[in-house]
N, C-alpha and C positions, 0 to 999 in steps of 0.2 A: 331695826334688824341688827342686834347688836352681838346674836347668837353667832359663837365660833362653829363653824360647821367644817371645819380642818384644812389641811393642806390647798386645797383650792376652793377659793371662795372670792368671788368675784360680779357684784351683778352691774348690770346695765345701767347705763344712762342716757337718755335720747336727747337732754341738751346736750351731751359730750359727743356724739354718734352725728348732731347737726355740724361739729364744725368740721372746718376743709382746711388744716394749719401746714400739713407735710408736704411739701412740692414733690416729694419724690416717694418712690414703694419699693421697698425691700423683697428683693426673689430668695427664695426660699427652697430648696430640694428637700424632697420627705426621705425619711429612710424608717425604719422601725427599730428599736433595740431589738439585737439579737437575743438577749436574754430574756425576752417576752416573745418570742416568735411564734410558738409552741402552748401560750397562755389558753386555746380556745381549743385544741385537741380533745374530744370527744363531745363539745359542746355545740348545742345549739342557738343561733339569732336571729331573729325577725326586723324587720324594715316597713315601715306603713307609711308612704308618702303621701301629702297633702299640696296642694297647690300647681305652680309653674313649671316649666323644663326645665327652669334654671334647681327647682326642689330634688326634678328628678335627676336632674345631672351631680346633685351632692349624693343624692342616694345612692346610685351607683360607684361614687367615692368610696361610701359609708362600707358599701357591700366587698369591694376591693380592699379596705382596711383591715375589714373583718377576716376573708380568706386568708387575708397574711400573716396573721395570725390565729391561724389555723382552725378558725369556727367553722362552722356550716350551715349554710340557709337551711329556716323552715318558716310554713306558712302556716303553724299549728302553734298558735299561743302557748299551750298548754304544754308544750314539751322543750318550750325557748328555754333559753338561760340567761337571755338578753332580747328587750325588746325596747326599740326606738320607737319613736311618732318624730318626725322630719316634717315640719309644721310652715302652715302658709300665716303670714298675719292681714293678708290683703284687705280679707273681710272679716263682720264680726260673724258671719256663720260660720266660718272655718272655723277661726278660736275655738265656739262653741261646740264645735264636731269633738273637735282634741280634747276637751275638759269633759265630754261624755264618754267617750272613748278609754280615757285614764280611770274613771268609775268603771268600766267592765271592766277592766284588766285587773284592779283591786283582789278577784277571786281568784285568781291565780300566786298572789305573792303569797297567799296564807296556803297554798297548797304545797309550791314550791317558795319558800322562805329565802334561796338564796337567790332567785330573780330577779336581776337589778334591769328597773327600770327606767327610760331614760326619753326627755324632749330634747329636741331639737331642732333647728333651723332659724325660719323669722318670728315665732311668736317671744320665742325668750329675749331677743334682742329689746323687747319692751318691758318697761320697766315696774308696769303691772301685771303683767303675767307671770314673772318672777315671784313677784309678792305674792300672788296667789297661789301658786303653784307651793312657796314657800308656809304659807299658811294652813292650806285647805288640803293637800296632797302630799304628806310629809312622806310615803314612801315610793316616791319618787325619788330615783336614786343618784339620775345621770340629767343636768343641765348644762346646754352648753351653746351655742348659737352658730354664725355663719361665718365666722371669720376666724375659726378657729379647731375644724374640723380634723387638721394633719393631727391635731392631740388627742385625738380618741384612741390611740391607742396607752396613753399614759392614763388615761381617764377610766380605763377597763379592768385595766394593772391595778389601779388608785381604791376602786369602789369592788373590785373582786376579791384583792389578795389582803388588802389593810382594811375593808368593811367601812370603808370614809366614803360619805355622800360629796358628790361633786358637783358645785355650783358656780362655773367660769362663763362669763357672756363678755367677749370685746369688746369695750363700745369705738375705742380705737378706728383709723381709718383700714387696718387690714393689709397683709402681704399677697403678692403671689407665690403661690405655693405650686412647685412644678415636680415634675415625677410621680403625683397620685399616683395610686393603684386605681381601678377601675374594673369594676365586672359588670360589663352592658348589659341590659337587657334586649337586647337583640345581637344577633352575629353580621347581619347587613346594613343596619345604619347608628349612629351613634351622635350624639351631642358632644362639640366641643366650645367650650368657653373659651370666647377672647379677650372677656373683660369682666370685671366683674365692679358690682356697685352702680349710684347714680349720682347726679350732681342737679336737676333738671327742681326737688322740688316742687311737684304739682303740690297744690295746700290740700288736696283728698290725701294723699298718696306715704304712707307708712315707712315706703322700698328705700330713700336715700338714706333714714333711721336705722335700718334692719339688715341692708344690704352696704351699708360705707362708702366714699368715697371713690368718685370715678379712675378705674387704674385697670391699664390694660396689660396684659403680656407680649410679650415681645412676637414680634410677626415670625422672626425662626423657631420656634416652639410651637405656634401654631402649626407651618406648614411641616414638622417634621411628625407633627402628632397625624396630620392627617396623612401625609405619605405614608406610614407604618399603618394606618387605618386600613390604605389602597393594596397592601402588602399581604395583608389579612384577610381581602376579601369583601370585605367591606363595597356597599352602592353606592350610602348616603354619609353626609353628615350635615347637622345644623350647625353652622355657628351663634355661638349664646350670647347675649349680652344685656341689661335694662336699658341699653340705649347704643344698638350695634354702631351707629355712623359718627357716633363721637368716639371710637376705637381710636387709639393712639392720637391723639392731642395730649396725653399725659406724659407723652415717654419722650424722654431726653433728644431721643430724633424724632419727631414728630413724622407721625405714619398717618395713613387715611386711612379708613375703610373699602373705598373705593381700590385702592392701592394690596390691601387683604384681600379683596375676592379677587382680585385679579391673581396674585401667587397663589392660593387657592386651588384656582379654575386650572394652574398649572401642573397639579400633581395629578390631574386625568383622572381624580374621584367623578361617578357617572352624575352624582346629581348632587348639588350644594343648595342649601338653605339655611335663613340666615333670620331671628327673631330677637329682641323687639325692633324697631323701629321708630323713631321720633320725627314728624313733619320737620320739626326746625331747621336738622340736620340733615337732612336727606338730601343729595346737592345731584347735580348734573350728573359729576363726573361717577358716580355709583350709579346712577343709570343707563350709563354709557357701555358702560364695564357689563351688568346685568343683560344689555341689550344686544353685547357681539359676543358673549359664551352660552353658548349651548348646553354648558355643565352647573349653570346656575336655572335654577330653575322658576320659570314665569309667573311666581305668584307673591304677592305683596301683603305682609298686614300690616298696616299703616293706623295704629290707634290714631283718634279725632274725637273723642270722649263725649264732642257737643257740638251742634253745628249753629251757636249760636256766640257772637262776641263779645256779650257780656257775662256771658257765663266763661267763656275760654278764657276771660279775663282774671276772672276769678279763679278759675282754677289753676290757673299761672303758666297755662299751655305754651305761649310765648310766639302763637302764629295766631292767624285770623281765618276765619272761612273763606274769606275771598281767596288764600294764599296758600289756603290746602286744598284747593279745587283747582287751583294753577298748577300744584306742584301732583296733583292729577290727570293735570292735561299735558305737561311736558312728560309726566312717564307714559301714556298712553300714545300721543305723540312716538316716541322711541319705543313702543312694547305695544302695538295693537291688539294682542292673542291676553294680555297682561290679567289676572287673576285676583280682586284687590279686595282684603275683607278690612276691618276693624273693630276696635273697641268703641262702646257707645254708653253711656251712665247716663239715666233719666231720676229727674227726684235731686239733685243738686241745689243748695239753699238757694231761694229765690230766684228758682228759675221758673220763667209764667208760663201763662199757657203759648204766647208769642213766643218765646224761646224754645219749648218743647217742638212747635211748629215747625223753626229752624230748622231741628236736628230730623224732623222726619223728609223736609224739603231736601237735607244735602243730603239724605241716605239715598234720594232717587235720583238726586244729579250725580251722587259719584259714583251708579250703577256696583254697588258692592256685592260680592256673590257669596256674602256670610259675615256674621260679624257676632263678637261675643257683647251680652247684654245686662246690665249693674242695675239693681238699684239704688241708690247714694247711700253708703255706709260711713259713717265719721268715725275717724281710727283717732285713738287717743294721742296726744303730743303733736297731732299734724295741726295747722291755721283752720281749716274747714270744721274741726270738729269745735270749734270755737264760735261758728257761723250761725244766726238765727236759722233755723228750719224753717221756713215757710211753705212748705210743701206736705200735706198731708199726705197719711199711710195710703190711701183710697185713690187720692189723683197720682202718685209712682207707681202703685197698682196699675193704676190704667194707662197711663201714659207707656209702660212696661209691655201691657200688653200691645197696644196699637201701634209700639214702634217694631216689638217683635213679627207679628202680622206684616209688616212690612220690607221686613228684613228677611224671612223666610221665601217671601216673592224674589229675591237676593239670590237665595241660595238655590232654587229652582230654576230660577233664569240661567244661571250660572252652569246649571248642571244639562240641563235643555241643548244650549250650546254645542254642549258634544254627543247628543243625542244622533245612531248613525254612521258613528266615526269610531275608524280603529284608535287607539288611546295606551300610552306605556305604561305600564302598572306595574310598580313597586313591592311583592307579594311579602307583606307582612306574617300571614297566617291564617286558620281558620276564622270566620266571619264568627262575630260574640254572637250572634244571633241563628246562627244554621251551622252547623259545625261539616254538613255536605256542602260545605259552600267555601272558597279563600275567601280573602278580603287581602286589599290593598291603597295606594294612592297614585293617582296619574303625575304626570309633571305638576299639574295646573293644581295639586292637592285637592283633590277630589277623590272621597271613597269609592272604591268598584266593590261589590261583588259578583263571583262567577265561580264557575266549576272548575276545578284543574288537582292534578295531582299531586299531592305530599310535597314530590320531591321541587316543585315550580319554588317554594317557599324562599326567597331571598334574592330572588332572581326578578330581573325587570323583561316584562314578555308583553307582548301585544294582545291586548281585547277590546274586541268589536262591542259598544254601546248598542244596545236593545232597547231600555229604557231610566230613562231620569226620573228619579223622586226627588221631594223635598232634601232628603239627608245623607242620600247615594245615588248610585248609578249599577244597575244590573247588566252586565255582558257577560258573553262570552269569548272563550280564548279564540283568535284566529291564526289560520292556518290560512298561511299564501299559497295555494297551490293550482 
């Protein structure tokens, strides 16, 4: 890659992106040149997200960078003048979505020639999809990755005004960047990120590569981002993180997580929630905190990827089954109403039919009331995709199915529960599937639908359960009278 491709050219390295050299992280405030303020005035741009919250939470970035510089959403390819893909690298069928994807967009550049097209998120942070994207997709205009977003608007300036392709990927550990703009997609709840990065290392896992070093933002930033949230209107928010309960252990005063939701819980936002979660770290004192506010709300996802200890071994989880069924019995213990799904990946190298066992025994002891489900994918650059396969396409197939099949008994038990019961519901919006129908989420994260009018939308209202399905819950609104 010896080709000058101008002013910024930059690609990745996921040996460099492995290491953890800088003790400390640079805060950072955005602002935009004023002399590009105005750069997107009568223009149009698109956003297609792929992946996690943490993806969507840069998209709403993207779409707040965008506005401030004067562009305007649209959902119509064909009349953009800028379109991203904001990319997951988790697995290989995402990649593969994206690389389909950039082939239908193709008919558009030759319609509209001055279309600059652009990837972004985790797939560029790899150092083969760079190549390829460099090789195979030459009008692709805009590359850039995740640690490096506040630049998009130099990057717009760069490939608009001077007709230069831009190819910048961090592999660096990454700053906090405070002040984003932000245009949410909802007006009633919203993600905020407390940290960003991982440090943990599973040998399936891309995210420490893609996403940099663990570095938190300062807990007054936090609570001031969610007070103005409370100011606005706002019910909800998540707090974001690849590993929320190691939250501040990076910062000069060291801060807990436990200690975050609690100032939090104190700006009287009606409902907090808080993703991912890591067994390791997950300590007393957060469930302490979870268990006397009422503004955090009762539901846990607790990835456990395999309920087996030689496989957890290998994957470099860093807990044990016996030791994530404890740390299930002391949150249950202090949360008996407690809500608890997880991640589960079946088809991992050399995992036998006794270890698949495992995983479907601890999905019935830790009573889970939903859980997202993998087949083992090996992501290039991580220890696993290094790993003899011993596991045939046909037995992940079925082991895929039969833990699924079981997990669904999960999500039905789960919902059964509140089968009966009036239940606070969160109104998102019209149900994707009956548009005479809202749809919402209870405390407990569980979908309702029910009937109710227009204006319910963002508001938290009570509905009576009628009936539980595998995937939701039908009620209707009550009225105490």
């Amino acid at each position: 890659m010896k080709k000058d491709y101008g002013k910024y050219f930059r690609r990745p390295s996921q040996q460099a992106a492995r290491k953890r050299v800088n003790p400390s992280t640079e805060t950072i405030d955005f602002d935009v040149n004023p002399n590009i303020e105005n750069l997107g005035n009568g223009k149009y741009y698109m956003i297609q997200t792929y992946g996690c919250q943490g993806n969507e939470a840069d998209s709403e970035t993207m779409h707040g960078i965008f506005r401030a510089l004067g562009f305007t959403s649209t959902d119509d390819a064909q009349s953009a003048d800028v379109i991203i893909l904001n990319t997951c690298a988790i697995r290989e069928n995402a990649e593969n979505r994206v690389f389909g994807e950039l082939g239908r967009l193709k008919q558009y550049k030759k319609t509209n020639p001055n279309l600059l097209l652009g990837v972004a998120g985790c797939m560029p942070q790899e150092e083969h999809v760079v190549d390829t994207l460099l090789e195979k997709y030459p009008y692709v205009d805009l590359i850039f990755g995740t640690h490096n977003i506040h630049q998009l608007p130099a990057y717009i300036e760069t490939a608009m005004l001077a007709k230069e392709r831009v190819i910048e990927v961090y592999s660096e550990e990454g700053a906090i960047i405070e002040n984003l703009p932000k245009a949410r997609v909802y007006s009633h709840k919203a993600f905020v990120n407390i940290m960003y990065g991982c440090d943990e290392f599973c040998t399936y896992c891309v995210v420490p590569y893609t996403r940099g070093k663990e570095r938190s933002r300062a807990k007054v930033h936090i609570v001031e981002e969610v007070r103005q949230l409370v100011k606005e209107g706002y019910k909800e928010v998540t707090l974001l993180g690849q590993n929320v309960n190691a939250y501040g252990q990076d910062l000069p005063d060291v801060e807990t997580f436990a200690a975050l939701l609690d100032a939090v819980a104190d700006t009287n936002i009606a409902r907090i929630r808080f993703t991912t979660s890591h067994p390791r770290d997950f300590d007393q004192a957060t469930i302490d905190v979870i268990a006397k506010r009422d503004n955090i709300m009762p539901h846990i996802h607790l990835p456990v990827q395999s309920g087996n200890n030689d496989v957890l071994k290998k994957m470099n989880r860093k807990y044990t089954r016996e030791s994530y069924l404890s740390l299930i019995e002391m949150m249950r213990k202090s949360m008996p109403d407690l809500s608890l799904t997880t991640d589960l990946i079946v088809g991992f190298p050399k995992e036998t039919d006794t270890a698949f066992e495992d995983t479907l025994t601890l999905v019935e002891a830790a009573q889970f009331e939903g859980a997202f489900t993998f087949i083992f994918s090996a992501r290039e650059g991580t220890p696993a995709a290094r790993y003899e396969d011993t596991v045939s396409h046909e037995a992940k197939r079925d082991r895929l199915k039969r833990l699924n099949k079981v997990v669904n008994t999960g999500y039905l038990r789960g919902h059964k529960r509140f089968e009966g019961q009036v239940v606070k519901v969160l109104v998102d919006g019209e149900s994707k599937n009956d548009s005479s129908m809202l749809s919402g989420y209870t405390e407990h994260h569980k979908l309702v639908n029910f009937k109710g009018a227009h204006d319910l939308i963002g508001k938290i209202v009570p509905v009576f359960i009628e009936e539980a399905k595998t995937w939701s819950m039908r009620g209707v609104l009550y009225e105490n009278t």
